[in-house]
mmCIF file of the protein (N, C-alpha, C, O) and its ligand, coordinates in Angstrom:
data_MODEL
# 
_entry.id   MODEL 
# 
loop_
_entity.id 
_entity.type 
_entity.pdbx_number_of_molecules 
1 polymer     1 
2 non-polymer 1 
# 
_entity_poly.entity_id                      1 
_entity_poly.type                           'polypeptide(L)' 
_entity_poly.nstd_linkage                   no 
_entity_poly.nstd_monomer                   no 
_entity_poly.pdbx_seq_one_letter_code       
;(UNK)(UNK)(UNK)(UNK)(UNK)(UNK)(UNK)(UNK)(UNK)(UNK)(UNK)(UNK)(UNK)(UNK)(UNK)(UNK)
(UNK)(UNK)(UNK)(UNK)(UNK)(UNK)(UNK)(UNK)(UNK)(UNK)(UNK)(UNK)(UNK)(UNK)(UNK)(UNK)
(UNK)(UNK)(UNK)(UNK)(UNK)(UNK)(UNK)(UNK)(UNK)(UNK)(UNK)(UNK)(UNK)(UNK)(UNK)(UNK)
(UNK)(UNK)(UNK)(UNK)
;
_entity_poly.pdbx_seq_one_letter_code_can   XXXXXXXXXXXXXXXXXXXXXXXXXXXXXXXXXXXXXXXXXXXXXXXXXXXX 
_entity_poly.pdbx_strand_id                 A 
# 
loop_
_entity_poly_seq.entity_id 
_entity_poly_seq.num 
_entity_poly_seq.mon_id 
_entity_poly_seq.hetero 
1 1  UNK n 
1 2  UNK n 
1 3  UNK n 
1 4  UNK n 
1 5  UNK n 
1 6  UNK n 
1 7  UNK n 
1 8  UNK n 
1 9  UNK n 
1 10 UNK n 
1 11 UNK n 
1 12 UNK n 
1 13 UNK n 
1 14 UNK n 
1 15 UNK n 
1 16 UNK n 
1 17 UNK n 
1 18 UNK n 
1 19 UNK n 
1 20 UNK n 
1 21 UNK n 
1 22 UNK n 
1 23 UNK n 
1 24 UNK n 
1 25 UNK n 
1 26 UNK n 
1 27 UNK n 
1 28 UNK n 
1 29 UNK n 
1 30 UNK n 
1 31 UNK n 
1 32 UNK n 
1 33 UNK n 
1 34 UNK n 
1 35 UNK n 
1 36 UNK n 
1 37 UNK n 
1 38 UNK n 
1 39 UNK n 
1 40 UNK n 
1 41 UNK n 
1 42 UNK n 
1 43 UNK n 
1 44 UNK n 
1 45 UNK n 
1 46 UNK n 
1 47 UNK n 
1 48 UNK n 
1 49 UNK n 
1 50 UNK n 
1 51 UNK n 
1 52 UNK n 
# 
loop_
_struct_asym.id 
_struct_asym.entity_id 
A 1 
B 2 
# 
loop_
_chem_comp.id 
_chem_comp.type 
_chem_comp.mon_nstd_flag 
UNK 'L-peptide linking' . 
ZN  non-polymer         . 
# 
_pdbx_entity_nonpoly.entity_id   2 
_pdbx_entity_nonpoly.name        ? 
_pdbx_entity_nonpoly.comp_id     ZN 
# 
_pdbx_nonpoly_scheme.asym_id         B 
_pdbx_nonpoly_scheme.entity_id       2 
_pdbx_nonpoly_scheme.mon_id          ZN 
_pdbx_nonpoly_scheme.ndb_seq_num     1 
_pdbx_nonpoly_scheme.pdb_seq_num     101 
_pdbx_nonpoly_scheme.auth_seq_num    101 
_pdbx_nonpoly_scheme.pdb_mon_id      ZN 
_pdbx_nonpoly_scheme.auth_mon_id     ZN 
_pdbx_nonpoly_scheme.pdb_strand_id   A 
_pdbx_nonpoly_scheme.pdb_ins_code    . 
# 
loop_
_atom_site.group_PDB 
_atom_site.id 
_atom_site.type_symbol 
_atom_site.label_atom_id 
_atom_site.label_alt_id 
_atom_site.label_comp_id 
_atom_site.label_asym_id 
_atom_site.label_entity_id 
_atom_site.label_seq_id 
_atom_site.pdbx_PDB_ins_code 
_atom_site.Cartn_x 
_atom_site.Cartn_y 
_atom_site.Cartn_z 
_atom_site.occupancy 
_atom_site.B_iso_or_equiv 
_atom_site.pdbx_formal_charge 
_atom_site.auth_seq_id 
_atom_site.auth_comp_id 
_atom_site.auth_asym_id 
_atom_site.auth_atom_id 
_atom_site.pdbx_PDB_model_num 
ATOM   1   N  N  . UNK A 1 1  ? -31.451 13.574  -25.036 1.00 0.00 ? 1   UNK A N  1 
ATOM   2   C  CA . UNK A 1 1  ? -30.734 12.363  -25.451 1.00 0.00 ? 1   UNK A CA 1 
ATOM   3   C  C  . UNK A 1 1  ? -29.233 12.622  -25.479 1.00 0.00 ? 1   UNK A C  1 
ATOM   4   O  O  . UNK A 1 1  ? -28.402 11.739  -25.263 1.00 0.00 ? 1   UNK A O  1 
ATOM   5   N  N  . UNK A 1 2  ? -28.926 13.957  -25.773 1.00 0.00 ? 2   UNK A N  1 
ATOM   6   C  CA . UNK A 1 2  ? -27.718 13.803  -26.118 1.00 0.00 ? 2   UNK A CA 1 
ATOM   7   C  C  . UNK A 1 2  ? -26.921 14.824  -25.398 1.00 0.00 ? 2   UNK A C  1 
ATOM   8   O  O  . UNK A 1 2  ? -25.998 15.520  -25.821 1.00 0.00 ? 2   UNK A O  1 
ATOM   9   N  N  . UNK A 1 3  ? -27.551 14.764  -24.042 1.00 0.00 ? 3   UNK A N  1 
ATOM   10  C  CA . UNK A 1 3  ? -26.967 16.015  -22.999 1.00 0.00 ? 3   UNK A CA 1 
ATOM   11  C  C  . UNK A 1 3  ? -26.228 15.730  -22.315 1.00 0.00 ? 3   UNK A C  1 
ATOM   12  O  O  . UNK A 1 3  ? -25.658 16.620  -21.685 1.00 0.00 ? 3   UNK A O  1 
ATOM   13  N  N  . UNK A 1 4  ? -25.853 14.255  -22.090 1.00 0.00 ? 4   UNK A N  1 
ATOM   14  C  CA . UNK A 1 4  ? -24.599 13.944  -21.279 1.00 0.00 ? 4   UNK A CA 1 
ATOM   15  C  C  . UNK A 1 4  ? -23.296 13.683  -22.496 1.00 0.00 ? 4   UNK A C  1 
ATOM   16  O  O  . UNK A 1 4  ? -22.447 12.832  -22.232 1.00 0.00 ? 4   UNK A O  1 
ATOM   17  N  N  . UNK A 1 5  ? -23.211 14.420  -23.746 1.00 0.00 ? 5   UNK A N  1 
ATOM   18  C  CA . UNK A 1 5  ? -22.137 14.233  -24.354 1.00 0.00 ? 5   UNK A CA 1 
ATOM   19  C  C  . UNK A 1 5  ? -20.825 14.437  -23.721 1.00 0.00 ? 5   UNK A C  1 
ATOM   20  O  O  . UNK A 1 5  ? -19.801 13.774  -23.884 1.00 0.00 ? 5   UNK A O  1 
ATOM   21  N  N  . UNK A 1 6  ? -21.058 15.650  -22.835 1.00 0.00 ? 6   UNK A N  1 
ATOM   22  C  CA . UNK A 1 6  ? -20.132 16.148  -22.734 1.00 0.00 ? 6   UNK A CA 1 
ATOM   23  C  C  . UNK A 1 6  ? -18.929 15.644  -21.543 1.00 0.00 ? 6   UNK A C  1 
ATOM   24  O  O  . UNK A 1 6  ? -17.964 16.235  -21.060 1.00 0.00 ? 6   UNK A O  1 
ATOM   25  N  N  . UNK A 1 7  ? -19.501 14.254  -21.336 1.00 0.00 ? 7   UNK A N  1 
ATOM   26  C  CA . UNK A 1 7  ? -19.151 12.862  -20.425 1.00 0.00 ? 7   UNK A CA 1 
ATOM   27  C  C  . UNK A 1 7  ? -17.828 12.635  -21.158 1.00 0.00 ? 7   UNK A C  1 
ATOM   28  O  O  . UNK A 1 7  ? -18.020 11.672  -21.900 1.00 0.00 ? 7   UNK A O  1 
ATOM   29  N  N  . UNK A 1 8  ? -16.275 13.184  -21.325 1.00 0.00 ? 8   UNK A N  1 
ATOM   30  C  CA . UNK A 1 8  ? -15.381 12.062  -22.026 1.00 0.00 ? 8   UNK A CA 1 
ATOM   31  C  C  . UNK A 1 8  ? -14.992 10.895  -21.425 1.00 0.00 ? 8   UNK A C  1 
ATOM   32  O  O  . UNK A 1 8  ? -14.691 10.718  -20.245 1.00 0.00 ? 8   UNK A O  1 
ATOM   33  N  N  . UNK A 1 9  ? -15.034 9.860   -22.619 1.00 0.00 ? 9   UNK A N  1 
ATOM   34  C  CA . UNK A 1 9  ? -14.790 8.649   -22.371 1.00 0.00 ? 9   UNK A CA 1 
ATOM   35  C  C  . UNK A 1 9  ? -13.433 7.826   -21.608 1.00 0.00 ? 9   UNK A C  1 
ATOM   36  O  O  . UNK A 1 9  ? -13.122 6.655   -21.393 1.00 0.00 ? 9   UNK A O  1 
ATOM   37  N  N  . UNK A 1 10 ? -12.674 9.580   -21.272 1.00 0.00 ? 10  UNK A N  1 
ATOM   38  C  CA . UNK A 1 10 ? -11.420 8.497   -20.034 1.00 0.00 ? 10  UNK A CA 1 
ATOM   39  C  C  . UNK A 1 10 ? -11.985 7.852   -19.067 1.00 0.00 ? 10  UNK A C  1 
ATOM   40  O  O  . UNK A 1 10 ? -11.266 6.894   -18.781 1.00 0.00 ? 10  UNK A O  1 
ATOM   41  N  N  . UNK A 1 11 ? -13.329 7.910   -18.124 1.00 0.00 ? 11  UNK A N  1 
ATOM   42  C  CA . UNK A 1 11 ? -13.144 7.272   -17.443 1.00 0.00 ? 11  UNK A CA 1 
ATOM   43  C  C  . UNK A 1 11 ? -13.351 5.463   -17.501 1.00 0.00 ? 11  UNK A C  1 
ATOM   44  O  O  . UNK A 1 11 ? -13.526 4.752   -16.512 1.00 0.00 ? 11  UNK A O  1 
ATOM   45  N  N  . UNK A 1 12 ? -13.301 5.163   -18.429 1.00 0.00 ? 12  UNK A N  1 
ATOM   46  C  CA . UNK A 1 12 ? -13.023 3.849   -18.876 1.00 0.00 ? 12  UNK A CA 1 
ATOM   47  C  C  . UNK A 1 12 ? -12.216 3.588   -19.932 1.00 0.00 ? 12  UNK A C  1 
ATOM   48  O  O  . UNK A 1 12 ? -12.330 2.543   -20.573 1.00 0.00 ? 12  UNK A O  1 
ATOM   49  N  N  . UNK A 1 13 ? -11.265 4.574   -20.233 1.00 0.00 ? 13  UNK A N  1 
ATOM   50  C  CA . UNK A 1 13 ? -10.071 3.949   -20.978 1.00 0.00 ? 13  UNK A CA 1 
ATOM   51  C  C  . UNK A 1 13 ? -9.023  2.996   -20.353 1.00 0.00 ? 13  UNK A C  1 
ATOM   52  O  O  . UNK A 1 13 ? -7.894  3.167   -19.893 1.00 0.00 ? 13  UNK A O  1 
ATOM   53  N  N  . UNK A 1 14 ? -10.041 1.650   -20.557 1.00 0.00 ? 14  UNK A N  1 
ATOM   54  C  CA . UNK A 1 14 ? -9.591  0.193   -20.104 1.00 0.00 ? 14  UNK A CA 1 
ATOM   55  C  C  . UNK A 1 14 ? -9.920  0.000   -18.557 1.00 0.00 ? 14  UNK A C  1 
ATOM   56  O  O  . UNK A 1 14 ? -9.712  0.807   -17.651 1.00 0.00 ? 14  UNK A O  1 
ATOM   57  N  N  . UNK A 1 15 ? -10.360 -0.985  -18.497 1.00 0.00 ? 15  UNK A N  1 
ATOM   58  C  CA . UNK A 1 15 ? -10.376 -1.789  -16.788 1.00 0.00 ? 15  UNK A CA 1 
ATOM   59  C  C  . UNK A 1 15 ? -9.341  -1.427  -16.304 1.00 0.00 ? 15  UNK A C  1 
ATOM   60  O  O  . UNK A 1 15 ? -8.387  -2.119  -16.659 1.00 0.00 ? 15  UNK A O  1 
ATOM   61  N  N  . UNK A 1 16 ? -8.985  -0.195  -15.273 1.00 0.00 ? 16  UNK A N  1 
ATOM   62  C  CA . UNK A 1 16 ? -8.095  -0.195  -14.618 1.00 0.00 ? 16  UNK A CA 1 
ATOM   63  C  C  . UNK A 1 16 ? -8.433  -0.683  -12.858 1.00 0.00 ? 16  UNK A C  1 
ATOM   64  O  O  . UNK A 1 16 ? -8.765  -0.119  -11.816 1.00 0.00 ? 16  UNK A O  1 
ATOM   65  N  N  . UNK A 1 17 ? -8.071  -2.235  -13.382 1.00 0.00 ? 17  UNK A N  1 
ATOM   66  C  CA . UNK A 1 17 ? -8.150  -3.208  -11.926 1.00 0.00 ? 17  UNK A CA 1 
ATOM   67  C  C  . UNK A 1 17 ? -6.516  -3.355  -11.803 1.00 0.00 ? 17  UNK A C  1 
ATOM   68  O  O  . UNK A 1 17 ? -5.991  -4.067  -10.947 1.00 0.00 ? 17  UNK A O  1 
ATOM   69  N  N  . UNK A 1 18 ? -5.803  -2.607  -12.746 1.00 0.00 ? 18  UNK A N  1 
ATOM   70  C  CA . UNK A 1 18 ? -3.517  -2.887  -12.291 1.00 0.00 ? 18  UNK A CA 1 
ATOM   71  C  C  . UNK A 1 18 ? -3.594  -1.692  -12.199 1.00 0.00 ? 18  UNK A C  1 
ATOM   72  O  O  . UNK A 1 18 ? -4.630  -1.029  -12.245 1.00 0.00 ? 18  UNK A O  1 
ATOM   73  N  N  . UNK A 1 19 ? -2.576  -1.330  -12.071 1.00 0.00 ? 19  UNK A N  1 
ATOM   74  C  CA . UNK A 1 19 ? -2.058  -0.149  -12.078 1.00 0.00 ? 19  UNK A CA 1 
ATOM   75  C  C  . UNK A 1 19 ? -1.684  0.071   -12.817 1.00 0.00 ? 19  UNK A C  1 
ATOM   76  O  O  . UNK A 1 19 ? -1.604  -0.848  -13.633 1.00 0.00 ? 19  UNK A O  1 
ATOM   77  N  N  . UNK A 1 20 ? -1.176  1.289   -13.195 1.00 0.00 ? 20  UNK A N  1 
ATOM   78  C  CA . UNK A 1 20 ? -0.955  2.428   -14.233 1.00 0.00 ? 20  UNK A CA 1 
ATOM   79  C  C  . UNK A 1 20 ? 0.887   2.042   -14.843 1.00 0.00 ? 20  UNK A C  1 
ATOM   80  O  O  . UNK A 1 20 ? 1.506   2.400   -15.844 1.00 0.00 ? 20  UNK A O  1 
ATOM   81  N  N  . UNK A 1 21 ? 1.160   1.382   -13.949 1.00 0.00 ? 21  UNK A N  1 
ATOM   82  C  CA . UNK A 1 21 ? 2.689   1.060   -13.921 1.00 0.00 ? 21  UNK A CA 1 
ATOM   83  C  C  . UNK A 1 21 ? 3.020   -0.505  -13.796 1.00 0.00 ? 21  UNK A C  1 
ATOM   84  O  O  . UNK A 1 21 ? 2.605   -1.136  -12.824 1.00 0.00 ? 21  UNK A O  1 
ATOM   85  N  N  . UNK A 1 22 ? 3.702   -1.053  -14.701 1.00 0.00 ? 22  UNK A N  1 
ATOM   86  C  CA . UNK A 1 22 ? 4.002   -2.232  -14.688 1.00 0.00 ? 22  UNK A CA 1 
ATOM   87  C  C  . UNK A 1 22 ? 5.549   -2.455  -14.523 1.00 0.00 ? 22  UNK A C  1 
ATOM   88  O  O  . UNK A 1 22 ? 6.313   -1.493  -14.443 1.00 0.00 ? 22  UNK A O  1 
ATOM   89  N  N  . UNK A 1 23 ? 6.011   -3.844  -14.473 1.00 0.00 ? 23  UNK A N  1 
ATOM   90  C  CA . UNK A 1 23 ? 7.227   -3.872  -14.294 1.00 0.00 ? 23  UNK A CA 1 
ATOM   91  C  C  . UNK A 1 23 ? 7.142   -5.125  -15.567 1.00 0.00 ? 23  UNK A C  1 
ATOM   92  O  O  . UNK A 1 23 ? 6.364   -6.078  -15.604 1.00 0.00 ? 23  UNK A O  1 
ATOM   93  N  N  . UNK A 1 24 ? 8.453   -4.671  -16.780 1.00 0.00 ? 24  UNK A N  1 
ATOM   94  C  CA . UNK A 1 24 ? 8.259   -5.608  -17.672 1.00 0.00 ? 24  UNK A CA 1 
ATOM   95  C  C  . UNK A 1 24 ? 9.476   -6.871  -17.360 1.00 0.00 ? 24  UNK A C  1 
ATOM   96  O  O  . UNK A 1 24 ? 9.748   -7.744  -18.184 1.00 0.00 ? 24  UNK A O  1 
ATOM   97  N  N  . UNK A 1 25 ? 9.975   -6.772  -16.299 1.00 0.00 ? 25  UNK A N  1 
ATOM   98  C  CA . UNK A 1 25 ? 10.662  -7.759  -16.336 1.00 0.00 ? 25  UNK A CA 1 
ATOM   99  C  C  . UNK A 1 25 ? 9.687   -9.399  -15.414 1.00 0.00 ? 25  UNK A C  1 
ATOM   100 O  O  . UNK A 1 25 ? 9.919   -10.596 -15.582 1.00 0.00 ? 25  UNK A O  1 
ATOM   101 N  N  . UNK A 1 26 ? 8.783   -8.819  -14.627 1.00 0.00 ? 26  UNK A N  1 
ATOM   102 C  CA . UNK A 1 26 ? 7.882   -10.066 -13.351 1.00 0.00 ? 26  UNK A CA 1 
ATOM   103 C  C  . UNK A 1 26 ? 6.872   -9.453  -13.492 1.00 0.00 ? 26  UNK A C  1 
ATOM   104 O  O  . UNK A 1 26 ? 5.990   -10.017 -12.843 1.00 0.00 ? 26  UNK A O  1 
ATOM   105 N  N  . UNK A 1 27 ? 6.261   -8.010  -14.332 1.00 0.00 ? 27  UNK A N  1 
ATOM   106 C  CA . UNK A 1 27 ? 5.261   -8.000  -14.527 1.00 0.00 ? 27  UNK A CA 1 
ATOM   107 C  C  . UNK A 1 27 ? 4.175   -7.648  -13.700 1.00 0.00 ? 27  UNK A C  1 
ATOM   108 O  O  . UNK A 1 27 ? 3.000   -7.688  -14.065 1.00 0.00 ? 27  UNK A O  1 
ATOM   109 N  N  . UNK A 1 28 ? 4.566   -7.305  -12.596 1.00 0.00 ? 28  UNK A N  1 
ATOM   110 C  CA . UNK A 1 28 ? 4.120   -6.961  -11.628 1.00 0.00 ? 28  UNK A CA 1 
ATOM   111 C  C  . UNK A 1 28 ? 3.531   -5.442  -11.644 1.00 0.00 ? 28  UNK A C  1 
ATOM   112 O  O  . UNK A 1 28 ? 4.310   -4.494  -11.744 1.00 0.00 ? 28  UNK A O  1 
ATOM   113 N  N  . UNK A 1 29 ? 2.215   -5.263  -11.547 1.00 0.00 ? 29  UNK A N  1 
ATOM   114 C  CA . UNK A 1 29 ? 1.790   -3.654  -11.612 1.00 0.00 ? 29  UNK A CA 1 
ATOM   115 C  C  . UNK A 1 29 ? 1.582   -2.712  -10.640 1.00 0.00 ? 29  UNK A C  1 
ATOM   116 O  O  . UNK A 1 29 ? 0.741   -3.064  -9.811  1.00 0.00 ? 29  UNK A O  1 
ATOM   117 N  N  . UNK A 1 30 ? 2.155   -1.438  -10.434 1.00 0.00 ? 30  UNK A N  1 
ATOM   118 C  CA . UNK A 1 30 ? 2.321   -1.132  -9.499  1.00 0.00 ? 30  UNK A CA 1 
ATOM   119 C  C  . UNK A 1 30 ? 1.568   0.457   -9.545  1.00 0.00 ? 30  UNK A C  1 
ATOM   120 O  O  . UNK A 1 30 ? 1.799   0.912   -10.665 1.00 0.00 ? 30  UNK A O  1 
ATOM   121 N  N  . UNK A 1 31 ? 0.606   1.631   -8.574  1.00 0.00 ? 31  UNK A N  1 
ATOM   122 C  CA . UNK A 1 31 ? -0.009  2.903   -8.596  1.00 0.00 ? 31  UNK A CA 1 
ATOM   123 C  C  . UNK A 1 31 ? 1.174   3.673   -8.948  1.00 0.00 ? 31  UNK A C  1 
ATOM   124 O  O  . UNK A 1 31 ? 0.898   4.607   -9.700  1.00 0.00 ? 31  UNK A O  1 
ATOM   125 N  N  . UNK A 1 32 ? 2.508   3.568   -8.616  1.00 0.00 ? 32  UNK A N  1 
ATOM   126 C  CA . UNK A 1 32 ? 3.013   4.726   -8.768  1.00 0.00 ? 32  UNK A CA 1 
ATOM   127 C  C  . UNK A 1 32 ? 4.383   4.350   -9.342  1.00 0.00 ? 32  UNK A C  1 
ATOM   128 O  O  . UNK A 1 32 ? 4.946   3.511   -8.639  1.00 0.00 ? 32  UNK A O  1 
ATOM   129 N  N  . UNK A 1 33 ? 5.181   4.788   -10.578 1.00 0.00 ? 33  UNK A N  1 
ATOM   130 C  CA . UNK A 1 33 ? 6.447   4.831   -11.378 1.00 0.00 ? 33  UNK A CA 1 
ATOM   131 C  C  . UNK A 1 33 ? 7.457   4.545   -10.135 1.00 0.00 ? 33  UNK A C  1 
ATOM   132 O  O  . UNK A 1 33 ? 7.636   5.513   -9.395  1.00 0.00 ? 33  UNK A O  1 
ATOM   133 N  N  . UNK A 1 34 ? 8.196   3.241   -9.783  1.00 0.00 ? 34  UNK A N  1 
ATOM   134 C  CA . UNK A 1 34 ? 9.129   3.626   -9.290  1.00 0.00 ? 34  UNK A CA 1 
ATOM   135 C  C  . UNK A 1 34 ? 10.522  3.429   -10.085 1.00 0.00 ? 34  UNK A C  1 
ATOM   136 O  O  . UNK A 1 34 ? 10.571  3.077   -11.264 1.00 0.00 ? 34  UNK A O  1 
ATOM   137 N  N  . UNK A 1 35 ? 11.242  3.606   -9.569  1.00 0.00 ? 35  UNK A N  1 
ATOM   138 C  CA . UNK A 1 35 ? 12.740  3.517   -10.134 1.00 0.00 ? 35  UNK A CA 1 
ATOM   139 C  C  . UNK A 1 35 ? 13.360  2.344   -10.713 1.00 0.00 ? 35  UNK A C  1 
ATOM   140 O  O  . UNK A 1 35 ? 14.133  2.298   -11.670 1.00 0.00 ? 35  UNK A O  1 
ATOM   141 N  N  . UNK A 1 36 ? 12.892  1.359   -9.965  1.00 0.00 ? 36  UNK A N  1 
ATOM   142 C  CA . UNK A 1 36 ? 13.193  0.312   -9.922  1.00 0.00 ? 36  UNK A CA 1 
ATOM   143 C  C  . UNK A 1 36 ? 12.016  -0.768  -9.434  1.00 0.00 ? 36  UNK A C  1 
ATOM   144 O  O  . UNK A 1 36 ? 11.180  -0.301  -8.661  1.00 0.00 ? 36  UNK A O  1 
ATOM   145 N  N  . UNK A 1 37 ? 11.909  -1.830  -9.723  1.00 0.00 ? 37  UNK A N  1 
ATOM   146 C  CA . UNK A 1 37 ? 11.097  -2.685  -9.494  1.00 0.00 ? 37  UNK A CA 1 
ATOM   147 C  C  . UNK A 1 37 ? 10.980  -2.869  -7.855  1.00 0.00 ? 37  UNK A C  1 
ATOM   148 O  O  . UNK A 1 37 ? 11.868  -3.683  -7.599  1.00 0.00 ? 37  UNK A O  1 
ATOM   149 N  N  . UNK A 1 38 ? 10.545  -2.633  -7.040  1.00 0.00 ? 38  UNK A N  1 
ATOM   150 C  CA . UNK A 1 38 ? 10.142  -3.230  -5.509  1.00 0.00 ? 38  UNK A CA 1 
ATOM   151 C  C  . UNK A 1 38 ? 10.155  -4.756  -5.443  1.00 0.00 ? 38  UNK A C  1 
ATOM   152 O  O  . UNK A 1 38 ? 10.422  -5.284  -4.364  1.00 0.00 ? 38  UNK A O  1 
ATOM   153 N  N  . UNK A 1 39 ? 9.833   -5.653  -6.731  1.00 0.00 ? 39  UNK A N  1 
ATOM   154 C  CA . UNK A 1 39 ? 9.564   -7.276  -6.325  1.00 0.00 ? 39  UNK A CA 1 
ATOM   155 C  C  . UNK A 1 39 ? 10.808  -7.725  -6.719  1.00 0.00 ? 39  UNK A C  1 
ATOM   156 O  O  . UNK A 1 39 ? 11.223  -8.702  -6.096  1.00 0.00 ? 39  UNK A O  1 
ATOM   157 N  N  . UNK A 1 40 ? 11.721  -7.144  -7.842  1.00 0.00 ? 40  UNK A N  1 
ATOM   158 C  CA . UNK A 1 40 ? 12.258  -8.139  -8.297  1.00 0.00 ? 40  UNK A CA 1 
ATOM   159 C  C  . UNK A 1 40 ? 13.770  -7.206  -8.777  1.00 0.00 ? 40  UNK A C  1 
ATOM   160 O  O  . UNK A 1 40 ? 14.830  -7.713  -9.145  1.00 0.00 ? 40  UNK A O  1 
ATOM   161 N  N  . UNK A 1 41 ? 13.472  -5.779  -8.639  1.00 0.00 ? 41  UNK A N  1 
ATOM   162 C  CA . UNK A 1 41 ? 14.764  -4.890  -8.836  1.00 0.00 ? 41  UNK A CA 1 
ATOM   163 C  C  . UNK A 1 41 ? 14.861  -4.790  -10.035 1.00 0.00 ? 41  UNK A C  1 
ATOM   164 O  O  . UNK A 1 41 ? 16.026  -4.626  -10.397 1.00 0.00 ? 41  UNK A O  1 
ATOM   165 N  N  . UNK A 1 42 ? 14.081  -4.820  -10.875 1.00 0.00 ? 42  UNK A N  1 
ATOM   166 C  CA . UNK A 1 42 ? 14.569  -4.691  -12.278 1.00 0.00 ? 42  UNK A CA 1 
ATOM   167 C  C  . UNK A 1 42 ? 14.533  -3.291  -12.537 1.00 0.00 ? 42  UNK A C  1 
ATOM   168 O  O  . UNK A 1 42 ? 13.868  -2.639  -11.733 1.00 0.00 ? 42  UNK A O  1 
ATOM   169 N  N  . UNK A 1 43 ? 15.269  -2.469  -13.767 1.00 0.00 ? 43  UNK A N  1 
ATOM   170 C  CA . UNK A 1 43 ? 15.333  -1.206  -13.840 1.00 0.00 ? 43  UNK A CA 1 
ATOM   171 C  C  . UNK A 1 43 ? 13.775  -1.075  -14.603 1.00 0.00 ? 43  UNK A C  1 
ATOM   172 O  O  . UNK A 1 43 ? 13.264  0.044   -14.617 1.00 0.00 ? 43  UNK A O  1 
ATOM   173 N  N  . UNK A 1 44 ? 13.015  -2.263  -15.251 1.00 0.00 ? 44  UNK A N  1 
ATOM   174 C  CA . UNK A 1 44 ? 12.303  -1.455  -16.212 1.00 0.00 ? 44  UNK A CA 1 
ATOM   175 C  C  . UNK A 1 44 ? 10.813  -1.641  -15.697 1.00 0.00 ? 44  UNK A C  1 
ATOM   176 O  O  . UNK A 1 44 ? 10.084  -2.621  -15.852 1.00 0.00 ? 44  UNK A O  1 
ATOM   177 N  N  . UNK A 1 45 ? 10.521  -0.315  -14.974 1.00 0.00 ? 45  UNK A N  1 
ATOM   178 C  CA . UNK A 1 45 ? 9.180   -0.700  -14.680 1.00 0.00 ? 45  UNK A CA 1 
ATOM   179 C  C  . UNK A 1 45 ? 8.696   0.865   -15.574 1.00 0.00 ? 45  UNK A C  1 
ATOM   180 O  O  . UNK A 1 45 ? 9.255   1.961   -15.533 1.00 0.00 ? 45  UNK A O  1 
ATOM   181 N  N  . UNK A 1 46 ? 7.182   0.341   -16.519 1.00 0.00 ? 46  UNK A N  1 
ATOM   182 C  CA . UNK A 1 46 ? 6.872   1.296   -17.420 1.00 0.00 ? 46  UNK A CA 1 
ATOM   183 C  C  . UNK A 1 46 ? 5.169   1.753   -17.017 1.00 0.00 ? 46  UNK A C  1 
ATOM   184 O  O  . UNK A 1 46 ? 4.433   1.462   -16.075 1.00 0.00 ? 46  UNK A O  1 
ATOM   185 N  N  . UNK A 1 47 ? 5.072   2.250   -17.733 1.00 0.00 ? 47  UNK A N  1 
ATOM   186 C  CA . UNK A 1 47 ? 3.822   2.638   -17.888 1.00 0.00 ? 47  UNK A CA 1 
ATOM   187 C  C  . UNK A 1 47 ? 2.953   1.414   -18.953 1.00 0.00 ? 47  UNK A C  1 
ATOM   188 O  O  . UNK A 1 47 ? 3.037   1.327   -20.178 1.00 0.00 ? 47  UNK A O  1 
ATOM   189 N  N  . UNK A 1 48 ? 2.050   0.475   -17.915 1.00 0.00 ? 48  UNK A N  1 
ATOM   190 C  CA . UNK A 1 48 ? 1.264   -0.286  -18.238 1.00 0.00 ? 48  UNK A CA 1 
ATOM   191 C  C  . UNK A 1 48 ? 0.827   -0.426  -19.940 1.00 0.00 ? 48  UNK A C  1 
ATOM   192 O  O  . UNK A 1 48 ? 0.637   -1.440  -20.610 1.00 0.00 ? 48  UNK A O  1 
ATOM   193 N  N  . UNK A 1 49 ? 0.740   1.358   -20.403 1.00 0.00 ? 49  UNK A N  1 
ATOM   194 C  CA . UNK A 1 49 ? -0.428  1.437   -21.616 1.00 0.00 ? 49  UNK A CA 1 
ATOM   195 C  C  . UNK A 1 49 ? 0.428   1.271   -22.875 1.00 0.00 ? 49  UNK A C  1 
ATOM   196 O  O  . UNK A 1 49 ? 0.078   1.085   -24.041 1.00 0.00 ? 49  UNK A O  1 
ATOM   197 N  N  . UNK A 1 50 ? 2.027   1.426   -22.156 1.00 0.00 ? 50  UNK A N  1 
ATOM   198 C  CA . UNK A 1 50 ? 3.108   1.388   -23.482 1.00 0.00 ? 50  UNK A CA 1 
ATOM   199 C  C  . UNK A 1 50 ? 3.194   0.131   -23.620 1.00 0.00 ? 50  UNK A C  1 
ATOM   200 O  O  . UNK A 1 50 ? 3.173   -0.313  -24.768 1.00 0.00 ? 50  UNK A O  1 
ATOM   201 N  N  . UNK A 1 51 ? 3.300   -0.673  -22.625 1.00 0.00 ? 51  UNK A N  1 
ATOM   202 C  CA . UNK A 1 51 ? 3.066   -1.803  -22.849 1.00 0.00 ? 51  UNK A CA 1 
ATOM   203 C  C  . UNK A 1 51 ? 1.727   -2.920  -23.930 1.00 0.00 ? 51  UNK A C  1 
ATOM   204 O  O  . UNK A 1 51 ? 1.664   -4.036  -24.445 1.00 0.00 ? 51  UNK A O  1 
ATOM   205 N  N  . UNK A 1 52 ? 1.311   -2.311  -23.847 1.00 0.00 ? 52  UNK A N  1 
ATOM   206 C  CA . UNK A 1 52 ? -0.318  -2.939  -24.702 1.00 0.00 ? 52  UNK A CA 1 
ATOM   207 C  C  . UNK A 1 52 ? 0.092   -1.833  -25.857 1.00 0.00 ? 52  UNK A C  1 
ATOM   208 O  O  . UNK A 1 52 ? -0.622  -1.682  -26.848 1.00 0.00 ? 52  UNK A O  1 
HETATM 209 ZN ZN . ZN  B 2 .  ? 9.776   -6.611  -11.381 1.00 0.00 2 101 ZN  A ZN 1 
# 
């Protein structure tokens, strides 16, 4: 019963159907940190989870 404990539960820490990276200005989520927003140029694109 209790032999798959050793399963940790990241792989569902949250529906990751966005990406890991958001942009808080258009919100837009993106796989990889860039510098700057790609849609809209804003400086603040973060990490999705700081966000929530
Ligand atoms: Zn943006």
């Amino acid at each position: 019963m209790g032999l798959f404990d050793k399963n940790k539960p990241e792989s569902h820490l949250g529906a990751d159907t966005r990406g890991p990276y958001i942009c808080l200005n258009c919100e837009e989520s993106f796989d990889v940190l860039y510098h700057s927003c790609p849609v809209c140029g804003a400086y603040d694109v973060r990490r999705a989870k700081w966000v929530e």
